[in-house]
C-alpha positions as CSV (number, residue, x, y, z in Angstrom):
1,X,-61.2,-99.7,-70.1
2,X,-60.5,-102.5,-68.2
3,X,-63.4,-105.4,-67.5
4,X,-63.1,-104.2,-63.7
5,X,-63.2,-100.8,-64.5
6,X,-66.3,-101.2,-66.7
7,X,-67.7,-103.4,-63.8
8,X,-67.3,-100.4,-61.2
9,X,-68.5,-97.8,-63.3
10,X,-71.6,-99.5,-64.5
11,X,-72.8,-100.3,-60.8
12,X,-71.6,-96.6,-59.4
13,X,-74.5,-96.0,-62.3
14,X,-76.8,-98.6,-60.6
15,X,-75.8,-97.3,-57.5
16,X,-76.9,-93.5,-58.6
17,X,-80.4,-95.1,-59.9
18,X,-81.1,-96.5,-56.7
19,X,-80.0,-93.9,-54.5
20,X,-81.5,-91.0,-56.6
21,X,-84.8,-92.5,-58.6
22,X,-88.1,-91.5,-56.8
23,X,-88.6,-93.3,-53.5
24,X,-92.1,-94.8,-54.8
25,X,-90.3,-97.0,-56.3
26,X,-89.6,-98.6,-52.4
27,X,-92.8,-96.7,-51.0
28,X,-95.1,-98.4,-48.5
29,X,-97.7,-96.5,-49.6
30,X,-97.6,-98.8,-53.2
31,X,-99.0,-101.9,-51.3
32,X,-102.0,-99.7,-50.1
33,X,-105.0,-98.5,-51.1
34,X,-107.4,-95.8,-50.0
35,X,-111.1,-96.3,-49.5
36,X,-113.5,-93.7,-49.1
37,X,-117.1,-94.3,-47.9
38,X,-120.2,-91.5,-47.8
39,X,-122.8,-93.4,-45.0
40,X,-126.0,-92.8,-44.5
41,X,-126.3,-89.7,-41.5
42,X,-127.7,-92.3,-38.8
43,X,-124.5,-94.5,-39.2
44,X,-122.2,-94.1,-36.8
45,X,-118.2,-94.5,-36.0
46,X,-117.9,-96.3,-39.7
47,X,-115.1,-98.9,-40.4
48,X,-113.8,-101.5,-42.8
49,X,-113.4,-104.7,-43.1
50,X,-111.2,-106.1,-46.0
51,X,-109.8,-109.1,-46.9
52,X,-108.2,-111.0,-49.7
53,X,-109.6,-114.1,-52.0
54,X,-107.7,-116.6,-50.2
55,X,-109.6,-115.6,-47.1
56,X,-106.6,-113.2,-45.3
57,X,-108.0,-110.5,-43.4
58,X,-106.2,-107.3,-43.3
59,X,-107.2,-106.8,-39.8
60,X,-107.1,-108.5,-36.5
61,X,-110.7,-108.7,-35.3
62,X,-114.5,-107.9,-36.5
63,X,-115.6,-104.6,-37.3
64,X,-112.0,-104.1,-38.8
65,X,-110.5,-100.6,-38.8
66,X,-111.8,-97.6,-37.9
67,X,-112.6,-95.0,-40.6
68,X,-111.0,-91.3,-40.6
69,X,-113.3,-88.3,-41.3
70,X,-112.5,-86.4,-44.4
71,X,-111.9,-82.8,-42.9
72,X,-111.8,-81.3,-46.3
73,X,-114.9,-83.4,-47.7
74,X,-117.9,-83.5,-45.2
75,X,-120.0,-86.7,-44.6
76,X,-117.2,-88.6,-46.5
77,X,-114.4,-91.2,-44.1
78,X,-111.2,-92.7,-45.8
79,X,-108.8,-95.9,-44.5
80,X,-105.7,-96.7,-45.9
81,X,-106.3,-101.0,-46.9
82,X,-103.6,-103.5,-47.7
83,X,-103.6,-103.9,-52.2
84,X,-104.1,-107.7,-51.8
85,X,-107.5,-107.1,-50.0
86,X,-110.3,-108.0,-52.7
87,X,-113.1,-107.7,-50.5
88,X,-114.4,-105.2,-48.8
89,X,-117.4,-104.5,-46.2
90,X,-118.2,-101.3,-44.6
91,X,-119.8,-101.0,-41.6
92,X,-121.0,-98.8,-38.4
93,X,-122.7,-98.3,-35.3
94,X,-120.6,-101.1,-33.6
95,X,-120.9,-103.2,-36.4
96,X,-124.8,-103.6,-36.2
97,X,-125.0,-102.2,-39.5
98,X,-123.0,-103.3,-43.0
99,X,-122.8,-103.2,-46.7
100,X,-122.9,-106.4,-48.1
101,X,-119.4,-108.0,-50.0
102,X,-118.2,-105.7,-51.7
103,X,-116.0,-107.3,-54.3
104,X,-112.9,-104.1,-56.0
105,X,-110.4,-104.0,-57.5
106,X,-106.3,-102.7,-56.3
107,X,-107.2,-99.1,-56.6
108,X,-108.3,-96.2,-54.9
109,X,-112.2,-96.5,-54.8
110,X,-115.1,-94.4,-53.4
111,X,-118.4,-96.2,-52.0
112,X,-121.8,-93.9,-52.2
113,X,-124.1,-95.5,-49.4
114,X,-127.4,-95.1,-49.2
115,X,-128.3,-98.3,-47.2
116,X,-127.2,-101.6,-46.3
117,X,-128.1,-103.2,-50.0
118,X,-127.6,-100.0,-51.6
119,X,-124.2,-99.4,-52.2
120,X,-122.4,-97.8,-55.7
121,X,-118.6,-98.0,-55.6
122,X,-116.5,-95.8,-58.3
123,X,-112.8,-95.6,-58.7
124,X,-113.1,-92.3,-60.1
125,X,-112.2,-89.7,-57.3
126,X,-115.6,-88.6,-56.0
127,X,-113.8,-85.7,-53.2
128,X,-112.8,-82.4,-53.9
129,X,-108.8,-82.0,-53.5
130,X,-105.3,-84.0,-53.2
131,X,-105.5,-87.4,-52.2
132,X,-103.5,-87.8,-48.9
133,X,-100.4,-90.0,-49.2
134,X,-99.7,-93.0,-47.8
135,X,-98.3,-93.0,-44.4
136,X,-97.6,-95.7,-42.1
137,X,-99.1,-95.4,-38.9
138,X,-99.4,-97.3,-34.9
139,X,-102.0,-98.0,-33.1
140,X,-102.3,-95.8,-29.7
141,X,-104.9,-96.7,-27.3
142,X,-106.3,-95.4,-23.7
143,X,-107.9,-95.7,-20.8
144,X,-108.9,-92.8,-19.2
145,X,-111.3,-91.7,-16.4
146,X,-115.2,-91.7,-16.9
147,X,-115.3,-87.5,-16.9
148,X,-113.0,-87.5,-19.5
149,X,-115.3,-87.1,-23.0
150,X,-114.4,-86.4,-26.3
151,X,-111.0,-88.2,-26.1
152,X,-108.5,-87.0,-28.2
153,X,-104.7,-87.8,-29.3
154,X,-102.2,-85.0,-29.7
155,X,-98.6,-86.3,-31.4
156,X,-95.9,-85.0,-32.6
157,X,-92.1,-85.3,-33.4
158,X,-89.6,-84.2,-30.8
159,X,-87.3,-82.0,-31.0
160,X,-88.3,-80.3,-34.4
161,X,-92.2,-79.9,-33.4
162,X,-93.6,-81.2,-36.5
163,X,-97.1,-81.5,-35.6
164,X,-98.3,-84.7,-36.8
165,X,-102.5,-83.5,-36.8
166,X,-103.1,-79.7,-37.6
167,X,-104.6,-78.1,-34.9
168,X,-105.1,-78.6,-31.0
169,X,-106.9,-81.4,-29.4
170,X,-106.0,-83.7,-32.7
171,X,-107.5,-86.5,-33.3
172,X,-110.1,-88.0,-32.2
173,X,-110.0,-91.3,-30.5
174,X,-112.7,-94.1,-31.5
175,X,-114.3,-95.9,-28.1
176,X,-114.0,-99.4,-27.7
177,X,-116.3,-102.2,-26.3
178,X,-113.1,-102.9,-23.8
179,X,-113.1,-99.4,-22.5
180,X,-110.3,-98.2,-24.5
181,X,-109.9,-95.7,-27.1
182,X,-107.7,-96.0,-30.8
183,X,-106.4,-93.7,-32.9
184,X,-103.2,-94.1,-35.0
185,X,-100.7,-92.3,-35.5
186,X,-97.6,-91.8,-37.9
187,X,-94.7,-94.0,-37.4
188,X,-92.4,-90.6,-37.0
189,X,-94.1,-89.8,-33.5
190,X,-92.0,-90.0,-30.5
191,X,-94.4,-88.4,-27.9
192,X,-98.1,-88.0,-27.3
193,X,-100.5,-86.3,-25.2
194,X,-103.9,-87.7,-24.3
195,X,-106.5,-84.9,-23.6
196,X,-110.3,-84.7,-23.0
197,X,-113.4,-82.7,-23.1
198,X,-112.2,-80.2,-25.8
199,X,-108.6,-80.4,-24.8
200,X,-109.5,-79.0,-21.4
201,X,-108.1,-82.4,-19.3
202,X,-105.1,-83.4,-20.3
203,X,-102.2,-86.1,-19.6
204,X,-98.0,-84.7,-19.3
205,X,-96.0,-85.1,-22.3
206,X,-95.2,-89.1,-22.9
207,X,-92.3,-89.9,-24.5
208,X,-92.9,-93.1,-26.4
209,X,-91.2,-95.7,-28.8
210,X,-92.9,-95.9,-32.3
211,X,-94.9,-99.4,-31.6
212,X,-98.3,-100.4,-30.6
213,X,-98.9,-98.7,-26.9
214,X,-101.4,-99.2,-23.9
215,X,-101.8,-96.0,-21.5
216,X,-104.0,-95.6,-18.4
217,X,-104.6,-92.3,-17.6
218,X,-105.7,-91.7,-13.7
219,X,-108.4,-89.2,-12.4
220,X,-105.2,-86.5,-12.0
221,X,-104.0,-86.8,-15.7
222,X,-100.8,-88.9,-14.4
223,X,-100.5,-91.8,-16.9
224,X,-98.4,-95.2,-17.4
225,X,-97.8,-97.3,-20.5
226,X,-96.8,-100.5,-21.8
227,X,-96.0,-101.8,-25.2
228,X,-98.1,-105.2,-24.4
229,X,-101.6,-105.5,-24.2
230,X,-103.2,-106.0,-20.9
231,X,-106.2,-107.6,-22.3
232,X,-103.7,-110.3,-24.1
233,X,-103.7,-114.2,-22.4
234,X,-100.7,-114.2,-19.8
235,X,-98.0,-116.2,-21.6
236,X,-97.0,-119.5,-20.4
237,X,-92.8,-119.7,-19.3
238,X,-90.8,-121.0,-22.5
239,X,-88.0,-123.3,-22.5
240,X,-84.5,-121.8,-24.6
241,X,-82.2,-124.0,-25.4
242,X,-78.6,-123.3,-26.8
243,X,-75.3,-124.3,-27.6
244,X,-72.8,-122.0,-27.1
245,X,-69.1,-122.2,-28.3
246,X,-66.8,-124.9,-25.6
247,X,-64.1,-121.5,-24.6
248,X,-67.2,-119.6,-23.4
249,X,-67.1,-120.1,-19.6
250,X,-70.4,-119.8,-17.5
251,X,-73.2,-119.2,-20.5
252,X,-75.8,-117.3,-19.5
253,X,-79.0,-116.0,-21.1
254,X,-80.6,-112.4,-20.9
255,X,-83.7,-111.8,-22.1
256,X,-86.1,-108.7,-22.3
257,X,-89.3,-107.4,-24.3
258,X,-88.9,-105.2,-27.2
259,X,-89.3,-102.3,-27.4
260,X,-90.5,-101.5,-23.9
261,X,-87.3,-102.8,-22.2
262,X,-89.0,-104.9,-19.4
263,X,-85.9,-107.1,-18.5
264,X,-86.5,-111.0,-17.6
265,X,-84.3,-110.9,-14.8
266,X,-82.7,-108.3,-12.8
267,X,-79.0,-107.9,-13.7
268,X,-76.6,-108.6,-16.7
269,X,-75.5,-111.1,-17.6
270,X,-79.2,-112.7,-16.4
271,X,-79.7,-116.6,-15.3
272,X,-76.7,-119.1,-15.8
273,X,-77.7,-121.5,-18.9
274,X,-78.5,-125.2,-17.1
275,X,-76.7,-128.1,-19.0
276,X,-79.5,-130.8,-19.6
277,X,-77.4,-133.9,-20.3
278,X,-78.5,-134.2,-23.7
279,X,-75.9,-131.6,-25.4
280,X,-78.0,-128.6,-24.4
281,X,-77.9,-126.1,-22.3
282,X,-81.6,-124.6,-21.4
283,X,-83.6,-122.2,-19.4
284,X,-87.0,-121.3,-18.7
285,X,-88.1,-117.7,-19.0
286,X,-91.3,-115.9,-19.1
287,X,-93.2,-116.1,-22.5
288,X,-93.9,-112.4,-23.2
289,X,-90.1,-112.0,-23.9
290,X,-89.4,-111.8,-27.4
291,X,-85.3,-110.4,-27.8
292,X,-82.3,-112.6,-26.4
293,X,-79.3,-112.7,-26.1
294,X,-77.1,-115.4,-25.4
295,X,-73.0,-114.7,-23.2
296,X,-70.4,-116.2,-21.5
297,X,-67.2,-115.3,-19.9
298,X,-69.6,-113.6,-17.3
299,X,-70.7,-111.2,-20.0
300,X,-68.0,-110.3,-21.3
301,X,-68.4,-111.8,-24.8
302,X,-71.9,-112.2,-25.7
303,X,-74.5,-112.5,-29.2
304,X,-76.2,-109.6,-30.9
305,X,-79.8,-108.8,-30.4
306,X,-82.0,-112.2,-31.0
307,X,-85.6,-111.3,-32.0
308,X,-87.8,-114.7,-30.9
309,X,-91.4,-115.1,-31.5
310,X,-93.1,-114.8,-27.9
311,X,-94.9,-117.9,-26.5
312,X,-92.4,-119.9,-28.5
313,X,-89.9,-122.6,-27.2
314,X,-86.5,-121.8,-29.1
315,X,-83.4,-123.2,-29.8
316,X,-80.0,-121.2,-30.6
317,X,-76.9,-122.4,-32.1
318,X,-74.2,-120.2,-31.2
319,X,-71.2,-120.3,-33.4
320,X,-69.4,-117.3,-32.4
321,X,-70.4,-113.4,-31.3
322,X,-71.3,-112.9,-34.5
323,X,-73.2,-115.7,-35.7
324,X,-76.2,-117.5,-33.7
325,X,-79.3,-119.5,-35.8
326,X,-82.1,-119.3,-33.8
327,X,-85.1,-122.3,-34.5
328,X,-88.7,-123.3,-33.2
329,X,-87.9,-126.9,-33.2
330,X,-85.2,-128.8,-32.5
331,X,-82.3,-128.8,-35.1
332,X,-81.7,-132.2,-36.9
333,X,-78.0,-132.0,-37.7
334,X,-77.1,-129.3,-34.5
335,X,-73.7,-130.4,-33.8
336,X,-72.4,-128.9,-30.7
337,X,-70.0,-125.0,-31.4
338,X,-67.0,-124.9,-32.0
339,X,-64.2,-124.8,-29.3
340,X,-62.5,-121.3,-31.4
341,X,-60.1,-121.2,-29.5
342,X,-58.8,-124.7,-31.1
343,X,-60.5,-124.3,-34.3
344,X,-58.5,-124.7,-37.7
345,X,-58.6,-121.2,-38.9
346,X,-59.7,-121.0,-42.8
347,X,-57.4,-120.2,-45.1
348,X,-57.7,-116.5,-46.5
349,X,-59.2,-116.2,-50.0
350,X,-57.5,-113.4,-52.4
351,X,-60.4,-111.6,-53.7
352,X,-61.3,-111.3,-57.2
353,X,-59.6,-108.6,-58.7
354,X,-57.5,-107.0,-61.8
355,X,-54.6,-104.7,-61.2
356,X,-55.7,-101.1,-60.3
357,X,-59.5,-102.0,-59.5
358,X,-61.3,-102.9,-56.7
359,X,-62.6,-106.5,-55.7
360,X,-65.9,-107.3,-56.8
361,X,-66.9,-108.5,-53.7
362,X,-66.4,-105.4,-52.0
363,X,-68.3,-103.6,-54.4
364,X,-71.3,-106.2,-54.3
365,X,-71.4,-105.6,-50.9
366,X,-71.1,-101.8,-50.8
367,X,-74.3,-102.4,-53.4
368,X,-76.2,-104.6,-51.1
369,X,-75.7,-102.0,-48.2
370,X,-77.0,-98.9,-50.2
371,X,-79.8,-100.3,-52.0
372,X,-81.0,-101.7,-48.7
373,X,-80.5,-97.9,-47.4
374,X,-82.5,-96.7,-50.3
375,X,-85.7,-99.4,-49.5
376,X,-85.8,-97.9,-45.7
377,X,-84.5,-101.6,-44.5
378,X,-82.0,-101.3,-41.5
379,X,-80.6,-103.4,-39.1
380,X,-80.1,-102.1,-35.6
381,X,-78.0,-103.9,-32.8
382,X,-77.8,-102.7,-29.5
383,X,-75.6,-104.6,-27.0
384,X,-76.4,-104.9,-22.6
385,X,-72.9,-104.0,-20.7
386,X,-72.2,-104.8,-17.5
């Protein structure tokens, strides 16, 4: 057999592992653990708070995350926490009452609280059945009138109708301080209903992008949403700066918010890029946008998608359609794009093979594209016509 042969059937092989070995092997659900907590009766809406030695917390803000009631195991609550977190503290009743550190190790554990200093963790399982599995979830929140009580989150997977909680109203949400309920739900999800007293008040179906949401729900059960908090600082504007190839007439910059879709400006191909003298070309644009993309030629050849960080000042180096680098600080060596129209084409490289087999680099590639398929990691580009 020849050395190329041997070559492609030995990664087909590797290939077949990848593609066909247990998913755990890429799950999520191995960088998690579960915590369970029994509290004492007068404790109330428990959560946790975990981080790791090196003082990360595995959760934005103070109490931490709220904890799920164990349907199948009264007066005991379960959360899903990040492996690294070493530390753990459960609390309740708005965080007025809490265990002290708690220090674990990276495996499933179950605390037995009988008070604040009384507190015996075991990572034998203490509840009766299967141990859920690991999935991972957004965070929903609403705002609803004051008649609605007992809010609750219904969510499910459109058009097959897998339910993601088992029975009507689902799942409770948790009040906030802010006047906003939480509950999470799985990542799968692409509409919600939020309902209250019992299920009895209710908003219309809401068709929804699997990211962190906002709804306000009026007195009639109408409801908006937005994929960015309200209660979040208003962004300052943000400067982006770019250079774009020399044969791309009129450069112009849209920008929008992902995943929502709230647009920067009102038409494609968005706000002309302004030359600044200094070998840039820059704009200012409203600091909640985080996806850009950069065009010329009035739109009609453009970048991919550009994910920014919001709040950001950016620059972009635009080689060509395909390639753009995007920075937070100025580059050092940016030398302005290419004119590709007058560019000295590279010569073509013959690749790498033997008679009768295929080139290694197309089979490295094909490898790099199906493993990536098996971890779950895809890229998606969408492109804005005129």
């Amino acid at each position: 057999m020849s050395r190329i042969k041997r070559w492609t059937a030995a990664l087909l092989a590797l290939l077949f592992l990848f593609v066909m070995a247990p998913a755990a092997a890429f799950a999520e659900g191995d960088d998690y653990i579960l915590i369970y907590a029994q509290v004492p009766q007068d404790w109330q809406a428990p959560h946790i708070w975990a981080w790791a030695d090196d003082g990360t917390n595995a959760f934005a803000a103070w109490p931490g995350e709220a904890m799920e009631a164990d349907a199948d195991n009264p007066g005991w609550y379960r959360c899903w926490v990040p492996a690294t977190a070493t530390n753990i503290i459960i609390n309740a009743s708005e965080g007025t009452v809490q265990t002290k550190d708690q220090k674990i190790e990276a495996k499933n554990a179950w605390f037995t609280i009988a008070g604040p200093e009384d507190v015996t963790v075991s990572y034998d399982q203490q509840t009766e059945g299967e141990l859920p599995e690991y999935v991972a979830t957004f965070k929903i929140h609403a705002q609803v009138p004051e008649s609605w009580q007992d809010v609750g989150l219904w969510a499910w997977l459109d058009p097959d109708g897998t339910n993601a909680f088992e029975a009507w109203p689902g799942k409770a949400m948790a009040a906030g301080e802010d006047g906003w309920y939480t509950a999470a739900a799985p990542v799968w999800v692409n509409r919600i209903i939020v309902n209250g007293n019992g299920g009895e008040v209710q908003t219309e179906d809401l068709s929804i992008d699997p990211a962190e949401i906002w709804v306000t729900v009026a007195e009639d059960g109408s409801a908006e949403f937005t994929y960015n908090d309200p209660n979040a600082p208003v962004a300052e504007d943000i400067t982006v700066r770019v250079k774009a190839p020399a044969d791309w007439t009129g450069p112009c910059l849209w920008a929008w918010s992902a995943p929502d879709g709230t647009n920067a400006f009102t038409s494609w191909p968005g706000e002309p890029l302004e030359d600044t003298g200094d070998g840039w070309l820059a704009l200012t644009v409203p600091g909640w946008v985080n996806s850009l993309i950069v065009n010329g030629n009035e739109g009609s050849v453009q970048t991919g998608d550009l994910s920014v960080e919001p709040g950001k000042d950016v620059w972009v180096v635009v080689t060509d359609a395909e390639n753009a680098a995007v920075s937070y600080e100025e580059p050092a060596d940016a030398a302005p794009a290419p004119d590709s129209a007058s560019a000295p084409a590279a010569e073509p490289q013959a690749p790498a093979e033997e008679p009768g087999g295929m080139a290694v680099g197309v089979i490295v590639a094909i490898a790099a594209v199906v493993i990536l398929a098996a971890g779950g990691v895809f890229l998606a580009m969408k492109k804005k016509k005129q």
